[in-house]
KEPA-996013 format. One line per 8 residues: number of its first residue (from 1); their letters; for each residue x negated, y, z negated of N, C-alpha, C. Coordinates in steps of 0.2 Angstrom, whole numbers, plus 5000, padded with zeros to 4 digits. Atoms other than C-alpha are relative to their C-alpha. Example, Ala and Ser with C-alpha at 12.3 -4.5 7.8 and 13.67 -1.06 7.14 Angstrom:
2
1) AS) 4996 4994 5000 4938 4978 4961 4996 5006 5000; 5004 4994 5001 4932 4995 4964 5004 5005 4997
END
This chain:
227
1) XXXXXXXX) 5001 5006 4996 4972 4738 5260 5006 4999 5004; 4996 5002 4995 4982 4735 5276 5003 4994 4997; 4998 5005 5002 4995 4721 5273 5000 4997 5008; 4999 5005 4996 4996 4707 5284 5007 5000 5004; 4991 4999 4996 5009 4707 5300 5003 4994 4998; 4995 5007 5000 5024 4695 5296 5001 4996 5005; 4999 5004 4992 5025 4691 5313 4992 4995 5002; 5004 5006 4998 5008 4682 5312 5003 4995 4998
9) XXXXXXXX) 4999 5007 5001 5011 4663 5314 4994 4996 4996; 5003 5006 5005 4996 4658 5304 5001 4999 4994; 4998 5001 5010 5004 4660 5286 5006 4998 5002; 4993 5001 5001 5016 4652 5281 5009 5002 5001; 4995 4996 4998 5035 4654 5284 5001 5004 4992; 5000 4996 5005 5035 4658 5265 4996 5008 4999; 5002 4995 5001 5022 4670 5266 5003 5004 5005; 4997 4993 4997 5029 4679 5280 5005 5002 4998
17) XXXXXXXX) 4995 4998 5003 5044 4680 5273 4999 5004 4993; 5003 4997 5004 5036 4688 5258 4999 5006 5004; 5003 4997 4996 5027 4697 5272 5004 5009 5002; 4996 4998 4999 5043 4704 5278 5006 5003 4996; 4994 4997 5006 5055 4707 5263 4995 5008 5000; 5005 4994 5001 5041 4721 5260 4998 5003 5002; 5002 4996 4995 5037 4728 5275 5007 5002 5004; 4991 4997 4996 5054 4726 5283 5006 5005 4996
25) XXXXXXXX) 4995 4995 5005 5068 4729 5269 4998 5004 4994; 5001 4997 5003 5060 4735 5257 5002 5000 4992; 4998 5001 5010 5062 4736 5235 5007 5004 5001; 4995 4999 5000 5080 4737 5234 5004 5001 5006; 4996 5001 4993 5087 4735 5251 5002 4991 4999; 4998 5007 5001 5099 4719 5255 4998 4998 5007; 5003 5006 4992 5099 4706 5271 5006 4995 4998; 4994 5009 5000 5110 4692 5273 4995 4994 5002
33) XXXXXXXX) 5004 5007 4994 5105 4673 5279 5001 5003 5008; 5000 4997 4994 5110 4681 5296 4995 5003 5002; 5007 4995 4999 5096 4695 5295 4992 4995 5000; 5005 5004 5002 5084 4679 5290 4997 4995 5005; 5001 5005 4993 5088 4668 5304 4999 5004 5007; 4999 4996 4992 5088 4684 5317 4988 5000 5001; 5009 4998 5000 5069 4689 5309 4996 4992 5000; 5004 5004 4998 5063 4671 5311 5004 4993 5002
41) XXXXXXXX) 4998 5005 4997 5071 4661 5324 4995 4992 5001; 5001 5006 4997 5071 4643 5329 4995 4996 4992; 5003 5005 5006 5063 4638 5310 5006 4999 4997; 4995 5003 5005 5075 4628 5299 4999 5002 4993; 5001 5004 5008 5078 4629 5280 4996 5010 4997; 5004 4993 5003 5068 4651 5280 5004 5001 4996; 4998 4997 5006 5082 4656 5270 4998 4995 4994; 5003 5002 5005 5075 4641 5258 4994 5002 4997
49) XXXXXXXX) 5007 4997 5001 5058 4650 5261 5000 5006 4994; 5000 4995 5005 5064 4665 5253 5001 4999 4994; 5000 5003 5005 5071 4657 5240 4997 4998 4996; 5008 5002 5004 5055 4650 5234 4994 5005 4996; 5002 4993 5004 5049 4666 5231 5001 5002 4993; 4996 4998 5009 5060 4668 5214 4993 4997 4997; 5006 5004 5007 5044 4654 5208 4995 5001 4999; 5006 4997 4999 5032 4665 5212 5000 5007 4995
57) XXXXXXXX) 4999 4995 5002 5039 4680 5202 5003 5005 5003; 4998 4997 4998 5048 4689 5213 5010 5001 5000; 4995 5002 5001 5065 4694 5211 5006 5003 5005; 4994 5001 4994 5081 4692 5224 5004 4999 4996; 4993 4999 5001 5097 4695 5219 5005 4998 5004; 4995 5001 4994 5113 4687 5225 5006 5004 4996; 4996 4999 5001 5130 4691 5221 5001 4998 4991; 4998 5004 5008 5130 4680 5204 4995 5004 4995
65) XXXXXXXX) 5003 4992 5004 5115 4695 5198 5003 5004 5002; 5001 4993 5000 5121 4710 5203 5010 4998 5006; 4993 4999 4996 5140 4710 5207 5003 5004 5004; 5001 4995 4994 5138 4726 5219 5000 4996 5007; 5002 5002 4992 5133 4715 5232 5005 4998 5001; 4997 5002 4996 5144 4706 5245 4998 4992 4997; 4998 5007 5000 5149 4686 5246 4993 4999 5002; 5004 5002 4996 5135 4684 5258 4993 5004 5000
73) XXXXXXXX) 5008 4993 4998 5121 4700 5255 4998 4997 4992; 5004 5002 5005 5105 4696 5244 4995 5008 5000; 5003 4995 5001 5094 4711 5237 4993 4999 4998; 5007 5000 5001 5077 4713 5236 4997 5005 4997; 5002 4995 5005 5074 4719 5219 4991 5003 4999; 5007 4998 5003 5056 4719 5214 4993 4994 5004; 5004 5002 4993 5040 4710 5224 4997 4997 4992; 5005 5002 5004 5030 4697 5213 4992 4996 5002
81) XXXXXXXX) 5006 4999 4999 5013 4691 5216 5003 4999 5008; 5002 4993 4994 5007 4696 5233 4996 4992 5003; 5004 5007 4998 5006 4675 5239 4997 4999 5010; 5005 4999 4994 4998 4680 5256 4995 5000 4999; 5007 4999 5003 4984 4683 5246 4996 4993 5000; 5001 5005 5004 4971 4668 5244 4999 5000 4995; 5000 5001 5006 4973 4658 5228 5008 5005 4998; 4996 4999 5002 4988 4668 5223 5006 4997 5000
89) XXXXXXXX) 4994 5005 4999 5003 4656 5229 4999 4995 4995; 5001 5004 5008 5003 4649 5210 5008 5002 4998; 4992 4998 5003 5021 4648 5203 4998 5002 4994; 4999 4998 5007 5024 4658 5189 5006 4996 4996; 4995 5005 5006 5038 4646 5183 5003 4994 5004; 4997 5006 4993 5047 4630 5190 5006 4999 5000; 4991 4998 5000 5065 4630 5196 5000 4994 4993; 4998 5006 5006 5076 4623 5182 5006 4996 5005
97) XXXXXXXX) 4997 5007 4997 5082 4605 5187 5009 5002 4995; 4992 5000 5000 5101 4602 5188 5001 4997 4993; 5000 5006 5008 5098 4589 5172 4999 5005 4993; 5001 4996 5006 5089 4605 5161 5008 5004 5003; 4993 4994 5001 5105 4617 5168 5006 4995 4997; 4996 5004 5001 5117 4603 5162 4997 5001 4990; 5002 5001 5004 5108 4600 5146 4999 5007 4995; 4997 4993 5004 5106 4620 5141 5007 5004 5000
105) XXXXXXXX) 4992 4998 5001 5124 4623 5145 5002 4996 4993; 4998 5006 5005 5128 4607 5133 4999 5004 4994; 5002 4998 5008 5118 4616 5118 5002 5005 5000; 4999 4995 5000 5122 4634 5121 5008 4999 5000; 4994 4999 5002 5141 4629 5118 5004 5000 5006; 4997 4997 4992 5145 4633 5137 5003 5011 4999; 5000 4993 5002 5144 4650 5131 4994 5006 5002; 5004 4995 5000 5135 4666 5136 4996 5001 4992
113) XXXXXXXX) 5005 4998 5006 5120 4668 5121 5001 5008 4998; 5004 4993 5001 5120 4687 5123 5008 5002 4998; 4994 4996 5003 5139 4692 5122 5007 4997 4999; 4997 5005 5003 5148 4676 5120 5006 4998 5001; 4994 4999 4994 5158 4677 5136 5000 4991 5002; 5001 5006 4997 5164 4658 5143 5002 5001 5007; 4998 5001 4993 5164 4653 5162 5008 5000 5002; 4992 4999 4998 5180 4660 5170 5002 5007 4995
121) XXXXXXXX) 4998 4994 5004 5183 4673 5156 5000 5006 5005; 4999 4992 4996 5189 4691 5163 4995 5004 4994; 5004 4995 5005 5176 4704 5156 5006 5006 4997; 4997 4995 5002 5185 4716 5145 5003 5008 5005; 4999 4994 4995 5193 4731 5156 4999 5000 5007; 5001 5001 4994 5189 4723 5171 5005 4995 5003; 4996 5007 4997 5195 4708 5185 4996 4997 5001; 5005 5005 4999 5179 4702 5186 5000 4994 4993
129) XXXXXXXX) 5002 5006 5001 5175 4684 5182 4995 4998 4996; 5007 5003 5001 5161 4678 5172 4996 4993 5003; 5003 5006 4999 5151 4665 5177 4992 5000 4996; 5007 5000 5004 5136 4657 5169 4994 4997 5001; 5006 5005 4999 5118 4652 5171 4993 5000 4998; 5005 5001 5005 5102 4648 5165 4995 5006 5001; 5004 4996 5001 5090 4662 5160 4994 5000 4997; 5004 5000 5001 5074 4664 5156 4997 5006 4992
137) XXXXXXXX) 4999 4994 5006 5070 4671 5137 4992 4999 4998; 5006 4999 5001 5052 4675 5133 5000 5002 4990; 4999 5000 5006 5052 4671 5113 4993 5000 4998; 5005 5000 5004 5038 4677 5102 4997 4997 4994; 5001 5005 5006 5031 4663 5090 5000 5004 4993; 5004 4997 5006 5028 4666 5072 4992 4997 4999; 5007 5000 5002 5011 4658 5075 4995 5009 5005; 5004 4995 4997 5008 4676 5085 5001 4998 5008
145) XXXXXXXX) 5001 5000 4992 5008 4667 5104 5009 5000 5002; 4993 5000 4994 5024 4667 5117 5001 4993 5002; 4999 5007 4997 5034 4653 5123 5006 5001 5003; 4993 4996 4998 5048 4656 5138 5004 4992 4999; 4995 5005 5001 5063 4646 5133 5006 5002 5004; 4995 4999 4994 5078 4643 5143 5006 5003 4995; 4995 5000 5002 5096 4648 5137 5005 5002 5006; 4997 4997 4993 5112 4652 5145 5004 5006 5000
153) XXXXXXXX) 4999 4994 5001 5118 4669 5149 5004 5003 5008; 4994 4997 4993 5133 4677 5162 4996 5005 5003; 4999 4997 4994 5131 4686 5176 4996 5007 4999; 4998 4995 5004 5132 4702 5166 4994 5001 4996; 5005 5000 5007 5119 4700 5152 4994 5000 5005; 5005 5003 4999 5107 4692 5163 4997 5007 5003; 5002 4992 4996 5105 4709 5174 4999 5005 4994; 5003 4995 5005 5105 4719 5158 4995 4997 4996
161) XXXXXXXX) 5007 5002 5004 5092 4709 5150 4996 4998 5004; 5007 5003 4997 5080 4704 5162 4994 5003 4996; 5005 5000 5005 5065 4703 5153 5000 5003 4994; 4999 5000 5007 5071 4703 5135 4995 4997 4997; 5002 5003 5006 5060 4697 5121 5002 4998 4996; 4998 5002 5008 5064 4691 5106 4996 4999 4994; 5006 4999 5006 5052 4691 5090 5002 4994 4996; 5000 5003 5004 5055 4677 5082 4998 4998 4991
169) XXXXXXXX) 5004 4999 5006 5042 4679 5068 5005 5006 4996; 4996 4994 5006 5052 4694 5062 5004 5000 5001; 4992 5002 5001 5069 4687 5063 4998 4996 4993; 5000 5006 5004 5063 4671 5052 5000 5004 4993; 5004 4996 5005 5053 4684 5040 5008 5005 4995; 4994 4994 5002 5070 4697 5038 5003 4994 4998; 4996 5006 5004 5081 4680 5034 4998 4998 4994; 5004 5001 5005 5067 4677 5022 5002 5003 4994
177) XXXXXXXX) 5001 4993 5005 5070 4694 5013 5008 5003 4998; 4991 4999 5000 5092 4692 5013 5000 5000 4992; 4996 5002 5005 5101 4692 4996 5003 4995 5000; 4995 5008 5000 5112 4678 4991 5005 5002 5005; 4994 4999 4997 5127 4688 4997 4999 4999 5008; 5004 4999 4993 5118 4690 5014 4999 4995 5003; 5004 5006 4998 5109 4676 5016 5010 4995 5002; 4992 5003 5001 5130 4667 5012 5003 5002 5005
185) XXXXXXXX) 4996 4999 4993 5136 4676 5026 4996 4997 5008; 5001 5003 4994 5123 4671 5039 5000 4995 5000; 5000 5010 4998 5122 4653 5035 5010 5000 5003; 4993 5001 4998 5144 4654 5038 4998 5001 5007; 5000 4997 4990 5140 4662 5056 4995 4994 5003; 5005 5005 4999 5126 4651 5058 5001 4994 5003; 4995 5007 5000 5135 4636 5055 5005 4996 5005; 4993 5002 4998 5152 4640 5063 4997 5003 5008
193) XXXXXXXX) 5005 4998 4993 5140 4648 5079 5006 5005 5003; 4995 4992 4998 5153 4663 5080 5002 5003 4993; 4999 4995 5006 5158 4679 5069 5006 5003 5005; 4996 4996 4996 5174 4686 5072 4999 5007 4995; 5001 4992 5001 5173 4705 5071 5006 5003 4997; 4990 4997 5003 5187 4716 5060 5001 5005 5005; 4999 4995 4995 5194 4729 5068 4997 5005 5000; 5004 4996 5000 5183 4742 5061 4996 4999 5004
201) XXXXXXXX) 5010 5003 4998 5167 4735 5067 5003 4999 5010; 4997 4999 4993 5178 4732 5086 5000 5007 5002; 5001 4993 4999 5180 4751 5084 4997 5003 5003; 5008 4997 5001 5165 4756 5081 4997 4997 5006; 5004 5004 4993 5158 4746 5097 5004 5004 5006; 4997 4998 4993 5172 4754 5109 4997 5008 4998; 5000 4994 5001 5168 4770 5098 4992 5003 5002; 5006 5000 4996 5150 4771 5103 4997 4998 5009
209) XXXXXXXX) 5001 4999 4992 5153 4767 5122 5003 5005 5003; 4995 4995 5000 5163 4781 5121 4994 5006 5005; 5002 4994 4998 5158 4797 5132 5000 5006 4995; 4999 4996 5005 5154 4811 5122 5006 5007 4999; 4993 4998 5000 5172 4820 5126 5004 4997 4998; 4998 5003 5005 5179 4807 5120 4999 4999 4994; 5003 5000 5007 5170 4804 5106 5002 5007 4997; 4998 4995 5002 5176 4821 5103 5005 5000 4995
217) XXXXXXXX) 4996 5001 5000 5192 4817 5102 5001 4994 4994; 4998 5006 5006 5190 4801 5089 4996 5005 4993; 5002 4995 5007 5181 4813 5077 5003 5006 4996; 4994 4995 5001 5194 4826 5078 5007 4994 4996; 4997 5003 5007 5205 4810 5072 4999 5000 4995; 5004 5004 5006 5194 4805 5058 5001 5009 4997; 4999 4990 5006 5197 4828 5052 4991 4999 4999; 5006 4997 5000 5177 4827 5057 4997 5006 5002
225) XXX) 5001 4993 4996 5168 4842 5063 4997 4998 5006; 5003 5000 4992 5163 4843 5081 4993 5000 5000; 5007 4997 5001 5143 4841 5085 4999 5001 5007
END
């Protein structure tokens, strides 16, 4: 089925804009506000058009997902419902209010969840900055249904986990099935909501993002055999 011109004025500026991401730029090409105000002169506020697309399922990328881009280029990662369509222009989620990003930074510590980087932090090995914001975490109950909860998560994480899960019921269950010694150690982490790592265990994480030429080289320390 043919898709609808962008250029008809009887959809909306969001759907044309929808319209156009997908006939113009294309899955995984960028645009500026510049590109937005050229393809739909004399309308106010378009680039908040596309912007509304995120609540539709769709996902745009600025600089603060995908640090590739430019100060000012937006990416047009992946297309979500198809709101030209009737009946489809149904949000699949609703922005988070400034009160809930306030309120899940407060309980997350102002800490990254996934790698427990804080805002301003330098990433290891790099110059780049963190910054942090609210993400979307689709947690699996233990009564068997889903339920997306918010948390908060840098820059970094968020791009490698889009669409994470979490299982809930089988965390709670494995907790269930700990030993004392076990169980002792996760209520301390728990508790103090950080684990500092020995050096071994630091090692062993640099040793594993190792290339396998390197990794040559830490196994030849260790008087292992090459595989």
């Amino acid at each position: 089925m043919a898709l609808p011109s962008w250029t008809d004025t009887k959809y909306g500026t969001m759907k044309r804009a929808a319209l156009w991401l997908v006939t113009v730029i294309g899955e995984d090409g960028t645009f500026t506000k510049e590109d937005i105000k050229l393809a739909f002169p004399g309308i106010s506020q378009a680039d908040r058009r596309v912007r509304d697309l995120r609540d539709y399922g769709w996902q745009i990328d600025t600089q603060r997902e995908d640090a590739s881009l430019g100060q000012h280029e937006q990416r047009f990662v992946k297309q979500g419902a198809p709101v030209w369509e009737p009946g489809k222009a149904t949000k699949a989620s609703v922005s988070v209010t400034q009160t809930q990003r306030r309120e899940v930074l407060a309980k997350d510590g102002h800490l990254c969840r996934s790698c427990g980087i804080a805002p301003g932090e330098t990433y290891a090995g790099s110059y780049e900055s963190a910054q942090l914001d609210i993400a979307r975490r689709t947690v699996k109950q233990p009564s068997g249904g889903e339920k997306v909860e918010l948390v908060a998560e840098c820059n970094r994480c968020r791009v490698g986990g889009r669409g994470n899960s979490v299982d809930l019921g089988a965390l709670l269950a494995s907790v269930a099935k700990l030993g004392g010694l076990e169980r002792k150690m996760l209520t301390g982490w728990v508790s103090e909501d950080k684990r500092a790592f020995s050096t071994v265990e630091r090692l062993w994480a640099d040793y594993r993002s190792l290339p396998a030429e390197s990794r040559a080289q830490v196994r030849e320390a260790l008087s292992l055999p090459s595989v």
